[in-house]
C-alpha positions as CSV (number, residue, x, y, z in Angstrom):
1,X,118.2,46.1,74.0
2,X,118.4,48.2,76.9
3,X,120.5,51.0,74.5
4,X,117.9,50.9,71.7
5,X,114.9,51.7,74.8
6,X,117.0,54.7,75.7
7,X,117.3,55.6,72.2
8,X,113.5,55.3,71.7
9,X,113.1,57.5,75.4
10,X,115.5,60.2,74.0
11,X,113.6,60.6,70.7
12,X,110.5,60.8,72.4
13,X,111.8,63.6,74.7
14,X,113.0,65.5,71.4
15,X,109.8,65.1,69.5
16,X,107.8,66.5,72.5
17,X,109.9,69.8,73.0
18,X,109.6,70.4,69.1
19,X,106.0,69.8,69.6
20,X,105.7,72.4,72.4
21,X,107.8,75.1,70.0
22,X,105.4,74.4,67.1
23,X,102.3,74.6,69.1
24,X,103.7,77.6,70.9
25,X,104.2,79.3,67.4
26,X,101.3,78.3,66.2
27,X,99.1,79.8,68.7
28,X,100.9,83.4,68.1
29,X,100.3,83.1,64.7
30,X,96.9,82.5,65.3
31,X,96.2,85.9,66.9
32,X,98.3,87.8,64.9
33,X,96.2,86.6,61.8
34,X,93.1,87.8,64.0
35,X,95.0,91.5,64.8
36,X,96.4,91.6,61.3
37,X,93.2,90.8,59.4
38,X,91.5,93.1,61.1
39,X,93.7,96.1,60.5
40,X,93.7,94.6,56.7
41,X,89.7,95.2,56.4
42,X,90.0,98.6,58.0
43,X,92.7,99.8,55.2
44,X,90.7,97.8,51.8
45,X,87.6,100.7,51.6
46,X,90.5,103.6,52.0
47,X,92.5,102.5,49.2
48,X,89.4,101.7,47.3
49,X,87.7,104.9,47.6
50,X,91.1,107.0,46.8
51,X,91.6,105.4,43.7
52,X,88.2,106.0,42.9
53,X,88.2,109.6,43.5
54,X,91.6,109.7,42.0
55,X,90.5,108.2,38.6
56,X,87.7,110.8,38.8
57,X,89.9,113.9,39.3
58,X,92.2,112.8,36.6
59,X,89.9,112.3,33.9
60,X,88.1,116.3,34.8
61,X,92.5,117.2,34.7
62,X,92.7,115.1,31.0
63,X,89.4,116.9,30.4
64,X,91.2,120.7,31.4
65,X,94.6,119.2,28.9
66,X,96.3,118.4,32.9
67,X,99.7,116.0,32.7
68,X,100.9,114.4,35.9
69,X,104.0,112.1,35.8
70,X,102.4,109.4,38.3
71,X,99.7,109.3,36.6
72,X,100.3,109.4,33.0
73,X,104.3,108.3,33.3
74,X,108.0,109.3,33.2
75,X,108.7,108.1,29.5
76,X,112.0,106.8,30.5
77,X,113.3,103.0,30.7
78,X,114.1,100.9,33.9
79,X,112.0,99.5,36.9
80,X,111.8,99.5,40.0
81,X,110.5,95.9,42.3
82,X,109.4,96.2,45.2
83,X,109.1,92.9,47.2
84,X,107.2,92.5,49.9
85,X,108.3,89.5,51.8
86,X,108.9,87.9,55.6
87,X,111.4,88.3,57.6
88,X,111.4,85.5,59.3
89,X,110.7,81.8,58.0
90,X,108.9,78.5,58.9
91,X,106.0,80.1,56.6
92,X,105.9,77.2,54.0
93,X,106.7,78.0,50.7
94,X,105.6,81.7,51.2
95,X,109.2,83.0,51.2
96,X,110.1,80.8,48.3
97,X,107.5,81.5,45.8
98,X,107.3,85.4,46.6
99,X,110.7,85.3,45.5
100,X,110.9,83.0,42.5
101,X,108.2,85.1,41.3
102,X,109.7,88.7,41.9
103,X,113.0,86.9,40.3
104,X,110.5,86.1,37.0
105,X,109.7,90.0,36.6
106,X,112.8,91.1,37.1
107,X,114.4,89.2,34.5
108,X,112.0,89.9,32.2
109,X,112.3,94.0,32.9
110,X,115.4,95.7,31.5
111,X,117.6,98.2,33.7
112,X,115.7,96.5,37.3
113,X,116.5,98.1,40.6
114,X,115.3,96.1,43.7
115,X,113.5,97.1,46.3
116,X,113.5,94.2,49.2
117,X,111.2,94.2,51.9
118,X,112.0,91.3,54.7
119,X,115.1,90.1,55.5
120,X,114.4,86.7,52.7
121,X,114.2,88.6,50.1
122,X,117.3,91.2,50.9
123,X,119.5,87.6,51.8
124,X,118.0,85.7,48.1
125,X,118.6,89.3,46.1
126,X,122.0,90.7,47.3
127,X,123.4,87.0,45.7
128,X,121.2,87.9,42.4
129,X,122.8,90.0,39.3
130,X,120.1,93.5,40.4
131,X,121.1,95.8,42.5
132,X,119.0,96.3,45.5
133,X,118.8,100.0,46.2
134,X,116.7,99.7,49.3
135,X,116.1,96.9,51.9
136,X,113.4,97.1,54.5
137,X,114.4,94.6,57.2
138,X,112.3,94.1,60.0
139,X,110.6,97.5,59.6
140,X,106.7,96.5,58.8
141,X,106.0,93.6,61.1
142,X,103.6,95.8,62.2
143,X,102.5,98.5,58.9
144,X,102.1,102.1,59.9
145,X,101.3,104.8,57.6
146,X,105.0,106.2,58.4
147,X,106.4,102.9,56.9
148,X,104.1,103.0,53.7
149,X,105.3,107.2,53.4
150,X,109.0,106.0,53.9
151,X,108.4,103.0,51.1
152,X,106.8,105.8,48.7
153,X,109.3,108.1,48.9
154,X,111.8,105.6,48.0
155,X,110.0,104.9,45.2
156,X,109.4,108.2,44.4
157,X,113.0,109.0,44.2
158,X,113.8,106.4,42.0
159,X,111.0,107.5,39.4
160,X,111.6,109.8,36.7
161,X,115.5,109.7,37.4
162,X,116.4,106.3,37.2
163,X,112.9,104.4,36.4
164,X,110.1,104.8,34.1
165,X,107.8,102.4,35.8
166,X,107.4,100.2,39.6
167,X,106.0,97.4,40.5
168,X,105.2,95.0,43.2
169,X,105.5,91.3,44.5
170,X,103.5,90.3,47.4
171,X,100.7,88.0,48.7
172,X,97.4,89.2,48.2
173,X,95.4,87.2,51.4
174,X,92.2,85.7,50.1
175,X,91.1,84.3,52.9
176,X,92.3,82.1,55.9
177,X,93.3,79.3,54.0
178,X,93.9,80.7,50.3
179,X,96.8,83.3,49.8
180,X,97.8,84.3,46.3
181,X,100.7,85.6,44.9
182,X,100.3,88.7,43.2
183,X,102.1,91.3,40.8
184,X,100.7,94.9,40.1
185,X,101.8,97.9,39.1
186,X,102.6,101.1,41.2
187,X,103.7,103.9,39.2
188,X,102.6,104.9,37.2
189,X,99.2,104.6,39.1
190,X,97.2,101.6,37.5
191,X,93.3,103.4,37.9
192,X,90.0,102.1,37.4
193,X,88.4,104.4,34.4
194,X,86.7,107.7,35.7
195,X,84.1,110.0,35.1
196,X,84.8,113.7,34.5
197,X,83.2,116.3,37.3
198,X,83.0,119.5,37.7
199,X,85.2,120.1,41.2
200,X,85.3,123.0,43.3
201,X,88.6,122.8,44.3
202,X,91.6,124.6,46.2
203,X,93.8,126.0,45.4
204,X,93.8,124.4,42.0
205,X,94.1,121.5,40.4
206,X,97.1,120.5,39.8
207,X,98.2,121.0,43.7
208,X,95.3,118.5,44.5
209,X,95.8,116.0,41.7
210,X,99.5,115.7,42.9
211,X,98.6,116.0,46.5
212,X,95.8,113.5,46.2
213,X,98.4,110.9,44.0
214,X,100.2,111.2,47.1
215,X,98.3,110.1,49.4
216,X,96.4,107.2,47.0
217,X,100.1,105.6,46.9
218,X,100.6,105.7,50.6
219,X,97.2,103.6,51.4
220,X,97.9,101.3,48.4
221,X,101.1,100.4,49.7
222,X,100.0,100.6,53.1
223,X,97.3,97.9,51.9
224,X,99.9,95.8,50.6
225,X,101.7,95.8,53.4
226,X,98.8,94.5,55.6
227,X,97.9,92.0,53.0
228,X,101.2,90.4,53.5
229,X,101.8,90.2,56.4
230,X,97.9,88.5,57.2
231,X,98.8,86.3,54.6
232,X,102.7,85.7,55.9
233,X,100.9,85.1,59.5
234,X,98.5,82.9,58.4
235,X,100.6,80.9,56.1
236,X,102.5,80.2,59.0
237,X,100.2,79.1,61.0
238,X,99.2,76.7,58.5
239,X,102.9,75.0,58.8
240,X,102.9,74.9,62.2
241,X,99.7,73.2,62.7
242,X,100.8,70.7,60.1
243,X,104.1,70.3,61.8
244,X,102.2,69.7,65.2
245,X,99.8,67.5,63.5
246,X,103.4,65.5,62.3
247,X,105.0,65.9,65.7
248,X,101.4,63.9,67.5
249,X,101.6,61.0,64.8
250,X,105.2,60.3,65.3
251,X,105.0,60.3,69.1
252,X,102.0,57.7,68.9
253,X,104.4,55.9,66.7
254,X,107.5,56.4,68.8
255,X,105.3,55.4,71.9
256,X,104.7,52.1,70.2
257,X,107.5,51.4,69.4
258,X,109.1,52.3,72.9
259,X,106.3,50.3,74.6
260,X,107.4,46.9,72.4
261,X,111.1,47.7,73.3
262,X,110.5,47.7,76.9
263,X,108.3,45.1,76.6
264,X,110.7,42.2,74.9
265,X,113.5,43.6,77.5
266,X,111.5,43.1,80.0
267,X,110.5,39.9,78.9
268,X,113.7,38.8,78.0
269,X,115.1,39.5,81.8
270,X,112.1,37.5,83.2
271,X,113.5,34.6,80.5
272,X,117.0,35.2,82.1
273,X,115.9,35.1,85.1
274,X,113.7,31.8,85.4
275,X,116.2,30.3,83.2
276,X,119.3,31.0,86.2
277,X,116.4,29.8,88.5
278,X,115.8,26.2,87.0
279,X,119.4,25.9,86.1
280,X,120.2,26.0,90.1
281,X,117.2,24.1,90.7
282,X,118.8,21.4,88.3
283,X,122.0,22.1,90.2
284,X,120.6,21.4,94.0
């Protein structure tokens, strides 16, 4: 009895140190999601309004018989995938679906060249039959424009020389408590339709229209970046308040039951006990 008490004690000690861990992590994921969601709401209206000026520029350079390759394509196979994942885990099943669904493009693509962002995708893909071309480990815990530039000009490399088209797996962050898995197109740029206007523009058109497609790609994937990681963050801090939530029940459980253990041993000493005491007492 007295072994099984210990057992219980030792348990108990275990469940409370995972307890402080998960409540520890949970509380830093709870401010980054604050930090992160608010530099995610000051990058959505840039993105938004470059792609709207962007749509407009390129139907005034369709208008003037204008081509640009990310806008109107490379006309050659292959794609590029970028994933856009954690690099660290105890996120739920963020890690997993990102990459179950980046693996479900990719085998549907032909000639696929991988791009993996977070050291879970780079492990799950360099097992994988694609070759990864480019691995961004531990570089956008915190996104910076330089980051989103280094990502495009990746991507940029790749396109027109080896792929025809890119595109992207991340989690698009609804809200707090909703996160949604998302695939979209980068290049060529995916536009909203736009309205012809007569620009006044310097030095011509075609320097802007490129310059401009530039910069639209850099705060798009700038965006992205941001939505993941206030998603990744507040995934996570969904787990670990569930696994807090877990560790409180089985301590009220584990107290029970080490409460009853002591008990009965305690009992069953006091038994011992008066029953040596009336056995000399028969004896005398």
């Amino acid at each position: 009895m007295g072994a099984r008490v210990r057992q219980i004690y030792r348990r108990i000690a275990n469940v409370r140190h995972v307890r402080q861990i998960t409540k520890a992590m949970y509380t830093i994921a709870a401010t980054q999601v604050i930090q992160r969601k608010r530099a995610l709401l000051a990058a959505r209206p840039f993105a938004d309004a470059a792609g709207s000026v962007l749509a407009d520029l390129v139907a005034t350079a369709n208008r003037e018989g204008l081509v640009h390759p990310l806008v109107h394509g490379a006309g050659r196979p292959g794609t590029a995938l970028l994933i856009v994942n954690a690099d660290r885990g105890l996120c739920g099943r963020y890690v997993l679906d990102l990459n179950r669904a980046a693996a479900e493009v990719a085998q549907a693509k032909d000639g696929v060249r991988i791009l993996a962002g977070g050291d879970k995708a780079h492990r799950h893909f360099r097992r994988r039959r694609w070759p990864i071309v480019k691995s961004y480990v531990h570089v956008y815990d915190r996104p910076t424009v330089d980051v989103a530039q280094r990502i495009r000009d990746d991507l940029l490399a790749l396109y027109g020389t080896e792929v025809g088209e890119a595109h992207v797996v991340y989690t698009y962050f609804r809200g707090e408590l909703a996160q949604q898995v998302r695939v979209e197109r980068l290049l060529p740029v995916d536009l909203p339709p736009g309205q012809p206007r007569d620009f006044l523009v310097e030095p011509d058109l075609a320097t802007i229209l490129d310059e401009l497609a530039h910069l639209y790609l850099t705060g798009r994937i700038l965006r992205i970046l941001h939505e993941a990681k206030t998603s990744e963050h507040a995934v996570r801090r969904q787990a670990m308040k569930a696994a807090t939530d877990n560790a409180d029940e089985l301590l009220e459980k584990l107290t029970l039951s080490y409460n009853k253990a002591r008990q009965h041993r305690i009992t069953t000493e006091l038994a011992d006990i008066m029953g040596g005491a009336e056995a000399l007492r028969e004896e005398g």
